[in-house]
OpenMM code with the backbone's topology and positions (N, CA, C; nanometers):
from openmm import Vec3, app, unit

residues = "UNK UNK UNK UNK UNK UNK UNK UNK UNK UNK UNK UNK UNK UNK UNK UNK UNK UNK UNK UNK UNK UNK UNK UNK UNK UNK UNK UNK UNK UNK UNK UNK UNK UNK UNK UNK UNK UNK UNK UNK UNK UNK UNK UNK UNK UNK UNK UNK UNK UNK UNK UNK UNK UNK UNK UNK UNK UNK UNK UNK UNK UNK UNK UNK UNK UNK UNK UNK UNK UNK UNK UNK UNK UNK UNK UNK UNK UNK UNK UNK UNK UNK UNK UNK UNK UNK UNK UNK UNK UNK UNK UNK UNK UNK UNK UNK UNK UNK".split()
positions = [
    Vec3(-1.4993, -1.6826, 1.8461),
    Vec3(-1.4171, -1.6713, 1.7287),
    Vec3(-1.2962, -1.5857, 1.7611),
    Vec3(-1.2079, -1.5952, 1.6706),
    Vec3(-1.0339, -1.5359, 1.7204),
    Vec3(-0.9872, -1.4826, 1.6014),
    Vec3(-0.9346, -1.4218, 1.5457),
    Vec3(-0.9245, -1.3473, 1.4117),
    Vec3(-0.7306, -1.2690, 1.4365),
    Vec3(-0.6748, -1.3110, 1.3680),
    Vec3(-0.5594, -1.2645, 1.3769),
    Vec3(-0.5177, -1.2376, 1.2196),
    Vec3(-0.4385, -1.1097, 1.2474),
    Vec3(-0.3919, -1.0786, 1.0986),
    Vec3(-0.2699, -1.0169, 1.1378),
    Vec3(-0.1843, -0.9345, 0.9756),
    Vec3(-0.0314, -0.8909, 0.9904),
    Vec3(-0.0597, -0.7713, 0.9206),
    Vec3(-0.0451, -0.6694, 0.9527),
    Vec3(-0.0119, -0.5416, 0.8609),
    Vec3(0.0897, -0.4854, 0.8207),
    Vec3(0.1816, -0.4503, 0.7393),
    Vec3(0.2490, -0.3494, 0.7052),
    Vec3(0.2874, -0.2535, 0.7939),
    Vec3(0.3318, -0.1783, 0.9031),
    Vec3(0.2988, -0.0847, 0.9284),
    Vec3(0.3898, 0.0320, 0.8722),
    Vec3(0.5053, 0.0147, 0.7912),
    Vec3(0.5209, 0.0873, 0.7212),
    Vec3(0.4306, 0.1410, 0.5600),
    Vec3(0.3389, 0.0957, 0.5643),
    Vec3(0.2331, 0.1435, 0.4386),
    Vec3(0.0953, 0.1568, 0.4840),
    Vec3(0.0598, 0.0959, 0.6703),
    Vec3(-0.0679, 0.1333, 0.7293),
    Vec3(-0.0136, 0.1250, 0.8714),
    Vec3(-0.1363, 0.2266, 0.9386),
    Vec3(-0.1327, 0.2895, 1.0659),
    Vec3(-0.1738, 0.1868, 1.1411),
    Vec3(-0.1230, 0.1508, 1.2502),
    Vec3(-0.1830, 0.0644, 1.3456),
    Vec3(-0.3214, 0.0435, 1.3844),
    Vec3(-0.3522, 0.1688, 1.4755),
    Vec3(-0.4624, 0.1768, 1.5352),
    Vec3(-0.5518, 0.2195, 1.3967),
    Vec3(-0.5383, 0.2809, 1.3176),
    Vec3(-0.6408, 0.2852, 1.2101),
    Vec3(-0.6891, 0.1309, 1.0837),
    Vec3(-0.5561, 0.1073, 1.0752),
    Vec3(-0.6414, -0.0484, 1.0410),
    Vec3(-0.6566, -0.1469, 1.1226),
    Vec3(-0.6103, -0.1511, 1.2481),
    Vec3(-0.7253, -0.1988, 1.3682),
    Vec3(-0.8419, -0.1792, 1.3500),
    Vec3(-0.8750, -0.0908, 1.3811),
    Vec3(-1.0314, 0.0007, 1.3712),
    Vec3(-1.0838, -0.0725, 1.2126),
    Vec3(-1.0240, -0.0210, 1.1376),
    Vec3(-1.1119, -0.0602, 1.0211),
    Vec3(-1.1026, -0.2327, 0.9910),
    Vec3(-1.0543, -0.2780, 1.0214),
    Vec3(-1.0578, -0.4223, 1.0289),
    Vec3(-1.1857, -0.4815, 1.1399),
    Vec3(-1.1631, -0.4357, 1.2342),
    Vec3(-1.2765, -0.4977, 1.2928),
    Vec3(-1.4154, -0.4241, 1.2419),
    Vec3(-1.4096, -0.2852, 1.2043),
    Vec3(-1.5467, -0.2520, 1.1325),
    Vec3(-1.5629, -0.3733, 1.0098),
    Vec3(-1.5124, -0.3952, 0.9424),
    Vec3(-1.4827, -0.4948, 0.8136),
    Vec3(-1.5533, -0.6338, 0.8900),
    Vec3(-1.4395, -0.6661, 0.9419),
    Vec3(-1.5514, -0.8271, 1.0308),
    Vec3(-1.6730, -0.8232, 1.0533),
    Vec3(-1.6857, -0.7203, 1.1577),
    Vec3(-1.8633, -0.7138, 1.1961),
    Vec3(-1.9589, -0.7315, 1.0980),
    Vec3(-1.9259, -0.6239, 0.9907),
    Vec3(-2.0122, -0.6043, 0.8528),
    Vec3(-1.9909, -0.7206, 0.7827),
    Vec3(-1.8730, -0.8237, 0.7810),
    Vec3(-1.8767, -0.9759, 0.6964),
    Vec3(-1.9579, -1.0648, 0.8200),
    Vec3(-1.9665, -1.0362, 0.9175),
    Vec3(-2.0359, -1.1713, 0.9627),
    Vec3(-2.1834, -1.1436, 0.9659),
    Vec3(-2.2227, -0.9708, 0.9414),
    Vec3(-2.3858, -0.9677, 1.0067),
    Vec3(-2.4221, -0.9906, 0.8208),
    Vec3(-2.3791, -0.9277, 0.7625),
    Vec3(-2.3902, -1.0023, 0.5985),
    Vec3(-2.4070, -1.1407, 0.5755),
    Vec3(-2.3218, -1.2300, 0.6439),
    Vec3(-2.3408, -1.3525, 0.5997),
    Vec3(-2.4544, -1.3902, 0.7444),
    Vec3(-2.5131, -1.3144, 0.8110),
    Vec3(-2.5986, -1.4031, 0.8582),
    Vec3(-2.5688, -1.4706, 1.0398),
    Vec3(-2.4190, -1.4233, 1.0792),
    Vec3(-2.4069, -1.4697, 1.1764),
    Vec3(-2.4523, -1.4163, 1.3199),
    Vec3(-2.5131, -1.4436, 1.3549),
    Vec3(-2.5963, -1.4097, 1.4720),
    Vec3(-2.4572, -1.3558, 1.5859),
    Vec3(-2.4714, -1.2168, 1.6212),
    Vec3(-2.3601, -1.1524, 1.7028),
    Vec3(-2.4185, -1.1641, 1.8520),
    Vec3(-2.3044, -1.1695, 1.9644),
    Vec3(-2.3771, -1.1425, 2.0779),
    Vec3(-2.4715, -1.0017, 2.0844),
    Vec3(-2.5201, -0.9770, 2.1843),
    Vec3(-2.5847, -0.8333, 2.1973),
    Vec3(-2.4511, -0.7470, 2.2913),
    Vec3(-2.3985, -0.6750, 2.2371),
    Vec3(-2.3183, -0.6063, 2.2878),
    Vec3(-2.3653, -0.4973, 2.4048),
    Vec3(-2.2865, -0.4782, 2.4972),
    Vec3(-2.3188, -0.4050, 2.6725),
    Vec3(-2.1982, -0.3563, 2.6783),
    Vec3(-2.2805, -0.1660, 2.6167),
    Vec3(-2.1842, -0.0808, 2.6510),
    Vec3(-2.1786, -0.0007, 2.7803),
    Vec3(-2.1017, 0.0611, 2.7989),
    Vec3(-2.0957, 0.1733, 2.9168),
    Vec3(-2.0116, 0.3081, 2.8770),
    Vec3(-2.1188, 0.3687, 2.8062),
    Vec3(-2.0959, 0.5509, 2.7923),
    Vec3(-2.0915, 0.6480, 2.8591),
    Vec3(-1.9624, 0.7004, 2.9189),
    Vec3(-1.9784, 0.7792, 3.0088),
    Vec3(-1.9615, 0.8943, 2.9296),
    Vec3(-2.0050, 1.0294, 2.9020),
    Vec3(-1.9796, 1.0908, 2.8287),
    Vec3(-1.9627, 1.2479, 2.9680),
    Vec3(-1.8518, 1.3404, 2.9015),
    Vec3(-1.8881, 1.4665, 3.0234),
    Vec3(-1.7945, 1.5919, 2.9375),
    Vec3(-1.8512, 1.6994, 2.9520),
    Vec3(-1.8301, 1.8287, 2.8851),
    Vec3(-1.8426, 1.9362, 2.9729),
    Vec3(-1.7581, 2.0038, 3.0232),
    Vec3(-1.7823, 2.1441, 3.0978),
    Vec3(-1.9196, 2.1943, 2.9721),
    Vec3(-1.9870, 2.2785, 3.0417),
    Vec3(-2.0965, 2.3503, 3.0401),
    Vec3(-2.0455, 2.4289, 2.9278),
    Vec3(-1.9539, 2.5246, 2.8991),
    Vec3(-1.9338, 2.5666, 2.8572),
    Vec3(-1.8969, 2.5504, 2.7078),
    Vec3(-1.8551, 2.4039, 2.6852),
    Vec3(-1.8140, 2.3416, 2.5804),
    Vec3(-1.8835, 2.3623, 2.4783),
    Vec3(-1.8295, 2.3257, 2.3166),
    Vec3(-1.9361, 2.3619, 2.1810),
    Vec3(-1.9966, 2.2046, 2.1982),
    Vec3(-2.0840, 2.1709, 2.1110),
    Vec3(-2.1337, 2.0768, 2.0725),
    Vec3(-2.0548, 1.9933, 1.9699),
    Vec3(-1.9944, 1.8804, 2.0061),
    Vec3(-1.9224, 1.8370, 1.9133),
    Vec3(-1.9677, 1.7640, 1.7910),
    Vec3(-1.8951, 1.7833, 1.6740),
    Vec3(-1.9504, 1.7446, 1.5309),
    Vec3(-2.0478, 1.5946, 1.5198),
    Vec3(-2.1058, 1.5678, 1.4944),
    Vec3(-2.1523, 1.4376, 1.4660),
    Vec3(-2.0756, 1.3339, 1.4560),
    Vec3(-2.1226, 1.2249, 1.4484),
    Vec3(-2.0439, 1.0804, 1.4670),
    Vec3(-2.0508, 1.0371, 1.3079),
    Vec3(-1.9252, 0.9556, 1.2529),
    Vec3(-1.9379, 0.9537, 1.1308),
    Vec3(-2.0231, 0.8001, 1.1013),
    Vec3(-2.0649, 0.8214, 1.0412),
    Vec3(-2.1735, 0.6529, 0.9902),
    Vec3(-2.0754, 0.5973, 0.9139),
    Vec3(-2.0398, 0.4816, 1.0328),
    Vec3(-1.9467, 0.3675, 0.9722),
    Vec3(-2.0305, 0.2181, 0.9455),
    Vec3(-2.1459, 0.2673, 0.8843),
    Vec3(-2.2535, 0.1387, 0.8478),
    Vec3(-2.2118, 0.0679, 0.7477),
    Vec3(-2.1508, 0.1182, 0.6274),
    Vec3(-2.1304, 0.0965, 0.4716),
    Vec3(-1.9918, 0.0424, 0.5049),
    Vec3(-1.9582, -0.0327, 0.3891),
    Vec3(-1.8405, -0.0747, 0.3771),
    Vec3(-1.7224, -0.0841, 0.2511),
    Vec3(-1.7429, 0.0958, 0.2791),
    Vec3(-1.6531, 0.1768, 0.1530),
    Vec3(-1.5229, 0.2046, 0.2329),
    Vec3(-1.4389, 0.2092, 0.1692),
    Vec3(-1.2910, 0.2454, 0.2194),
    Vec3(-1.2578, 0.3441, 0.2892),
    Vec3(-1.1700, 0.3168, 0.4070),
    Vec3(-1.1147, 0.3983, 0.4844),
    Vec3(-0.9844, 0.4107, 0.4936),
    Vec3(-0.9431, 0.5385, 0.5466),
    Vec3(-0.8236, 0.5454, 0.5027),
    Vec3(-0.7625, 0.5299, 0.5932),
    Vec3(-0.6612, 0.3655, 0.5756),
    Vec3(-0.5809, 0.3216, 0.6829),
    Vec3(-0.3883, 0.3159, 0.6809),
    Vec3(-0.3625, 0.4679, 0.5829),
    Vec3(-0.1894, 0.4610, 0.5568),
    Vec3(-0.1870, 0.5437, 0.6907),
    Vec3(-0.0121, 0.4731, 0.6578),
    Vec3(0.0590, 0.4715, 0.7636),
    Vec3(0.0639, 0.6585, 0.8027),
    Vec3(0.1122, 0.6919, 0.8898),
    Vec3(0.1280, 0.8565, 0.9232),
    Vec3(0.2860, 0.8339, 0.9496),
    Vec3(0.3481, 0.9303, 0.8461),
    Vec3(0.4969, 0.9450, 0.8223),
    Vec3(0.5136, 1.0470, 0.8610),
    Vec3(0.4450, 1.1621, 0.9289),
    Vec3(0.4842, 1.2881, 0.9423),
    Vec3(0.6077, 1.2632, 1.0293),
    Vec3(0.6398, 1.1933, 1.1367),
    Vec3(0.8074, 1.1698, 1.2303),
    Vec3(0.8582, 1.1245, 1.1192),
    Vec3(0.8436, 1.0347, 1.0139),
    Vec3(0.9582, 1.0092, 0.9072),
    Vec3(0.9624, 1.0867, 0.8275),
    Vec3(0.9513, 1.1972, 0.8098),
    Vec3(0.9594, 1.3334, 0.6991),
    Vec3(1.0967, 1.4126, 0.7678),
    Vec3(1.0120, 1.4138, 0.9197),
    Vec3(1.1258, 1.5068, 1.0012),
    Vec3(1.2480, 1.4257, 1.0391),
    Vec3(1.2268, 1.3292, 1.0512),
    Vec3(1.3499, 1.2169, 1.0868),
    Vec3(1.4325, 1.2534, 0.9326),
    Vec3(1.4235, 1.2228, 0.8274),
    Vec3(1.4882, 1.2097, 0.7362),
    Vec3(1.5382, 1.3483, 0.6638),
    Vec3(1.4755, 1.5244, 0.6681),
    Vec3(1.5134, 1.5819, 0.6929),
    Vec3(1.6135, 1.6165, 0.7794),
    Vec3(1.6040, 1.5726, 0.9252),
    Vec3(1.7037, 1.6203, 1.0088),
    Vec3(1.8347, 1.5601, 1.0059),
    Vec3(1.8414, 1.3988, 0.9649),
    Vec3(1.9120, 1.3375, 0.8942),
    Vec3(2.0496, 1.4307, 0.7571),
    Vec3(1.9370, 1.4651, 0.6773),
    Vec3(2.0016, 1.5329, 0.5716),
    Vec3(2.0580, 1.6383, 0.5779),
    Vec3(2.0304, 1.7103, 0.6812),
    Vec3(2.0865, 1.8362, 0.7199),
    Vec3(2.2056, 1.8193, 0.7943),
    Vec3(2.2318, 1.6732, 0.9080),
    Vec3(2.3532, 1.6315, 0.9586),
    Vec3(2.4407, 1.5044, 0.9449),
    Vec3(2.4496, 1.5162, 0.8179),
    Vec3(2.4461, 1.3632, 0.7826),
    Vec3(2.5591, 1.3277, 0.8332),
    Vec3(2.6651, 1.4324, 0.8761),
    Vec3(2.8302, 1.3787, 0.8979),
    Vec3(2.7951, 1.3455, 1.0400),
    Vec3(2.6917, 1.4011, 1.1307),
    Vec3(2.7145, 1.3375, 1.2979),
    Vec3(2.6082, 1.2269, 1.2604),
    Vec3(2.5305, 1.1698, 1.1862),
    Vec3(2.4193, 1.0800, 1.2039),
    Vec3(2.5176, 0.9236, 1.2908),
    Vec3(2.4810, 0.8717, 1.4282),
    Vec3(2.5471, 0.8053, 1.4770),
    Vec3(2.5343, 0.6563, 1.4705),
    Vec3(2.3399, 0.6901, 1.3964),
    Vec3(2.3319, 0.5857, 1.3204),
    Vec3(2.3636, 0.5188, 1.2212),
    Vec3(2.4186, 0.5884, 1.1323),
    Vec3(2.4685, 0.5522, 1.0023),
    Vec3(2.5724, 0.4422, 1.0209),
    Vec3(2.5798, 0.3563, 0.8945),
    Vec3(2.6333, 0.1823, 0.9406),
    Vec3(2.8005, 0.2526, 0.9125),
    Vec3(2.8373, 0.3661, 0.8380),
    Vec3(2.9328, 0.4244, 0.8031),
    Vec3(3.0164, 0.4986, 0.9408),
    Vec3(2.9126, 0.5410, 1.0910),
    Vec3(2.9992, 0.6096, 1.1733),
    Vec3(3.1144, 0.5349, 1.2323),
    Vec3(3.1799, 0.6176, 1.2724),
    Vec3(3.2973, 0.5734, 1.3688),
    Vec3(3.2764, 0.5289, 1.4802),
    Vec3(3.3385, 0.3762, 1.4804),
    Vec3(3.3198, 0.3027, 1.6277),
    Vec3(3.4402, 0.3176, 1.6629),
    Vec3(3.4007, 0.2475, 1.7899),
    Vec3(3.5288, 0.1797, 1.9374),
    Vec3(3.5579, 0.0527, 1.8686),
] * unit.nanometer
topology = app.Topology()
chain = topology.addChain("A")
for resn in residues:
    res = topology.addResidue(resn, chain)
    for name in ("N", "CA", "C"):
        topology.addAtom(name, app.Element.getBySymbol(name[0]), res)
């Protein structure tokens, strides 16, 4: 099977509704019944000795909403820094050409 879709990515994050999209599939096909291959992983996992124990893994079994908006934090600062120089912005359709 082949599954193609289009997102927004100005109103969702790439790699996060990636992720939650294919969690979404899995959970519509083992729901309706469709027999999945047996999946063959390879976990390499490694931590200096010293390391804490990291938090638990979150249970992505259920298929309640995740949160897949976009991350604007570079467009906050982009458009701030913008506003603060708006007379050199070289982008602006208003600057001075050749």
């Amino acid at each position: 099977m082949k599954f193609q879709g289009w997102a927004d990515q100005r109103e969702n994050n790439f790699l996060r509704g990636g992720s939650e999209t294919i969690r979404r599939v899995k959970l519509a096909l083992v729901a309706a019944g469709v027999d999945m291959p047996e999946p063959i992983y390879r976990v390499q996992l490694s931590q200096p000795a010293t390391a804490n124990v990291a938090a638990p893994l979150r249970d992505h079994s259920t298929a309640e909403a995740t949160d897949t908006s976009a991350i604007s934090d570079i467009s906050n600062q982009i458009e701030a820094e913008q506003s603060q120089h708006a007379d050199s912005n070289l982008l602006d359709a208003n600057a001075p050409r050749e």
